[in-house]
C-alpha positions in Angstrom: -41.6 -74.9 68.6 -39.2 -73.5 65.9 -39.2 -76.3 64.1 -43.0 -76.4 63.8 -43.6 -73.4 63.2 -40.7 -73.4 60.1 -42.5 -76.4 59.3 -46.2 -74.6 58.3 -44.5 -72.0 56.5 -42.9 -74.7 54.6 -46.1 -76.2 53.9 -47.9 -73.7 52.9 -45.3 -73.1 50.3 -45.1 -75.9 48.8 -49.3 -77.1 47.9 -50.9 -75.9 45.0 -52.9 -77.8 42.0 -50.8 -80.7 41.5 -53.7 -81.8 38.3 -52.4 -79.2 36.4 -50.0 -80.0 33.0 -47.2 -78.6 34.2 -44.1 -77.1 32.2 -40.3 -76.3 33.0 -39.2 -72.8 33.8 -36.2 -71.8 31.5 -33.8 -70.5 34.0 -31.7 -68.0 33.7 -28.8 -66.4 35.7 -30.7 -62.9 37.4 -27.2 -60.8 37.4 -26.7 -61.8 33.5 -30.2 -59.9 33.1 -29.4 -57.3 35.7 -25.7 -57.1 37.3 -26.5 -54.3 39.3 -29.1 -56.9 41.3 -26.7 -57.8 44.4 -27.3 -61.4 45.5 -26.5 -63.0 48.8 -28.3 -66.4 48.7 -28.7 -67.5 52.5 -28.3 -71.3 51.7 -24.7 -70.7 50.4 -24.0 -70.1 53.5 -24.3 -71.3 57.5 -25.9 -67.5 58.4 -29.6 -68.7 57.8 -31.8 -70.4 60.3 -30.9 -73.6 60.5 -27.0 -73.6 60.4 -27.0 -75.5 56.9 -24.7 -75.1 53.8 -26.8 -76.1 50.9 -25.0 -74.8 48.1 -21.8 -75.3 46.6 -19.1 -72.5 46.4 -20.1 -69.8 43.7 -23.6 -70.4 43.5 -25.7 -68.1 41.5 -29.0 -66.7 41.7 -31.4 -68.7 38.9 -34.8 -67.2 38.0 -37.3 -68.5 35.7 -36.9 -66.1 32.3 -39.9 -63.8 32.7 -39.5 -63.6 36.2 -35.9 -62.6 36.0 -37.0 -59.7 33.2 -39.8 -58.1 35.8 -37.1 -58.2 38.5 -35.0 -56.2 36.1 -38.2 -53.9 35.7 -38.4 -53.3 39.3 -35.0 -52.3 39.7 -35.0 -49.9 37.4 -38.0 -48.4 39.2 -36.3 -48.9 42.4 -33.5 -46.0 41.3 -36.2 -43.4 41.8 -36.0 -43.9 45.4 -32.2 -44.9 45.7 -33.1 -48.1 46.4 -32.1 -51.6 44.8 -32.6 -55.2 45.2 -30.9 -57.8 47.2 -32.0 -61.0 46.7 -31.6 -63.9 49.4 -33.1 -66.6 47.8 -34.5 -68.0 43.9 -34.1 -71.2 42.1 -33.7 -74.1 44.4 -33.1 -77.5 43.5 -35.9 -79.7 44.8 -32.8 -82.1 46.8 -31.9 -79.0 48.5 -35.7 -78.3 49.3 -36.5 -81.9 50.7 -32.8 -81.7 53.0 -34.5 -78.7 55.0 -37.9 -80.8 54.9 -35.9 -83.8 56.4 -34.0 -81.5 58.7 -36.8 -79.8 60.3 -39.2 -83.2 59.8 -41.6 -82.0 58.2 -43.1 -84.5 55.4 -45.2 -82.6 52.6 -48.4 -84.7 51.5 -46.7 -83.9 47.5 -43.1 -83.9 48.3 -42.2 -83.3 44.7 -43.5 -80.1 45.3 -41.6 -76.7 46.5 -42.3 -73.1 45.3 -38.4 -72.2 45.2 -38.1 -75.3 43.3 -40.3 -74.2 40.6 -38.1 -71.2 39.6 -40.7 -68.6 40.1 -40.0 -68.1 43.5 -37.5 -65.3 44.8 -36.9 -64.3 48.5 -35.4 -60.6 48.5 -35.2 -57.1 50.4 -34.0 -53.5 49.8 -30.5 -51.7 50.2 -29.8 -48.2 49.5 -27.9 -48.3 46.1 -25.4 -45.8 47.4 -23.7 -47.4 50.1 -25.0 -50.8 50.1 -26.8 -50.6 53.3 -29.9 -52.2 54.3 -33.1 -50.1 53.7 -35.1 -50.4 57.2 -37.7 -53.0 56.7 -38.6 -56.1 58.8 -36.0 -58.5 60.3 -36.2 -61.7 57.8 -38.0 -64.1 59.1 -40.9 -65.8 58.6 -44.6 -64.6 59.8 -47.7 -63.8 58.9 -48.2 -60.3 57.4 -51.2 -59.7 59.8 -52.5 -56.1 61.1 -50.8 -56.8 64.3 -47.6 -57.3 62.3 -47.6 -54.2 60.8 -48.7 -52.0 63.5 -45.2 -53.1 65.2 -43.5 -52.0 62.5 -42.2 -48.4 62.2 -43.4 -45.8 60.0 -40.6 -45.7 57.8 -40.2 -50.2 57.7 -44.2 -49.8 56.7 -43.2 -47.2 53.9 -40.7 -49.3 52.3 -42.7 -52.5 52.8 -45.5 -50.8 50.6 -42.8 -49.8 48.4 -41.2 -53.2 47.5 -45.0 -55.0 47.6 -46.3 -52.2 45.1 -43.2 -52.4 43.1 -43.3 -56.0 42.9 -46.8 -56.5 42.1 -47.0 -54.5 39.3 -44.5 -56.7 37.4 -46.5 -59.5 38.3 -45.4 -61.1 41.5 -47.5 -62.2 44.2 -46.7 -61.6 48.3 -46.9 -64.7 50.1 -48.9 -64.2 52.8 -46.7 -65.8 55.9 -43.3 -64.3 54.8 -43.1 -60.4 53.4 -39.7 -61.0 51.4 -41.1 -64.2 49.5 -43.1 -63.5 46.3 -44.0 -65.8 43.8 -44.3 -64.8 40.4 -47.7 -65.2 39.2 -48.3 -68.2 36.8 -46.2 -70.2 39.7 -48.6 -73.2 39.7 -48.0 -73.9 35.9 -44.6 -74.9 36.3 -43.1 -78.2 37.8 -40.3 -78.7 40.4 -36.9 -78.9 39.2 -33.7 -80.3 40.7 -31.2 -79.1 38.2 -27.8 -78.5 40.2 -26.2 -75.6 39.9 -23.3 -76.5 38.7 -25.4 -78.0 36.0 -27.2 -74.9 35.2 -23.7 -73.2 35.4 
C-alpha cells in the first residue's frame, strides 16, 4: 500500500507538456548563493523512506540559477521571523529518479521525465535560525494538502505552513499540491530532465 501510494505522488510529479521545446537549467550550487541555507539532502543518506543511498559522499544541493536567487530572496525574508531554510531535496539526476521508480515499480508513461530532475524542483522546511531547531510544521511526508489535512494540524504548524507557502510564492514557486514541502519553481515545464552526476557538476 506504501508503495502505491509513493507511486501516485511520483507520478503526478513527473507529467507535464512533454510538446514543449525544452531548455537546460544552468545549475548552480544553492550554498554558493546563500551559505547560510542549511542543506540535508534525504537521498545522501539511508534516513528517507525507502532505506536507499542515492548519493555519493559530499553531495551538494543544485538549483536551477533563478531558482537558487528566489531561494536566497526568501531567506532573507525568512530573518524577520527567526526562521531559515533547510532544504531536503533539489537537483536530481534523472538515474537517481528512475532507481526509486524501479524500486517502488512504478513505470511513468514519459520516464525521461522527473520534476527534481529538471532542476527547478526543491523539497525544504523551516528551522529556527538560532538554534538550528526544527520550526513545528508537518511531519515530511507525502499527502495531499486537503482541508482535512489542515484541520489536523495545530495552530502554530498552520501558521508556519502559510508562512513558508506565502514566502515561497511570492518569489515565484509553486506548492505541489500532494506534498507541502515540494514546490516547483514556476517556468518548471520549460526545462528538460538532466542526469548530470554530481560529481560532474562538482
Amino acid at each position: 500500500m506504501k508503495k502505491l501510494y509513493l507511486s501516485s505522488i511520483l507520478a503526478a510529479s513527473c507529467l507535464y507538456n512533454i510538446e514543449a521545446v525544452l531548455q537546460k537549467a544552468e545549475l548552480v550550487e544553492i550554498q554558493e548563493i546563500n551559505p547560510a541555507i542549511e542543506v540535508d539532502l534525504i537521498w545522501a543518506s539511508s534516513n528517507n523512506e525507502l532505506g536507499l543511498i542515492l548519493y555519493p559522499d559530499g553531495a551538494q544541493c543544485y538549483l536551477h540559477k533563478e531558482a537558487a536567487f528566489a531561494l536566497d530572496q526568501v531567506q532573507s525574508e525568512l530573518t524577520i521571523y527567526g526562521y531559515g531554510l533547510k532544504i531536503l531535496e533539489g537537483y536530481r539526476p534523472l538515474s537517481a529518479q528512475r532507481i526509486i521508480w524501479d524500486h517502488v515499480g512504478f513505470n511513468p508513461p514519459y520516464p525521461e521525465y522527473g520534476r527534481h530532475a529538471l532542476g527547478t524542483a526543491v523539497d525544504l522546511t523551516l528551522i529556527n535560525l538560532f538554534d538550528g531547531s526544527a520550526v513545528p510544521l508537518p511531519a515530511y511526508q507525502s499527502r495531499e494538502i486537503n482541508p482535512e489535512f489542515i484541520e489536523n494540524l495545530t495552530q502554530e504548524q498552520r501558521d508556519n505552513l502559510e508562512i513558508l507557502k506565502g514566502l515561497m510564492e511570492k518569489y515565484g514557486f509553486i506548492q505541489h499540491a500532494a506534498e507541502w514541502f515540494h514546490f516547483d519553481f514556476h517556468n518548471y515545464e520549460t526545462f528538460a530532465a538532466l542526469d548530470d552526476q554530481f560529481s560532474e557538476l562538482a
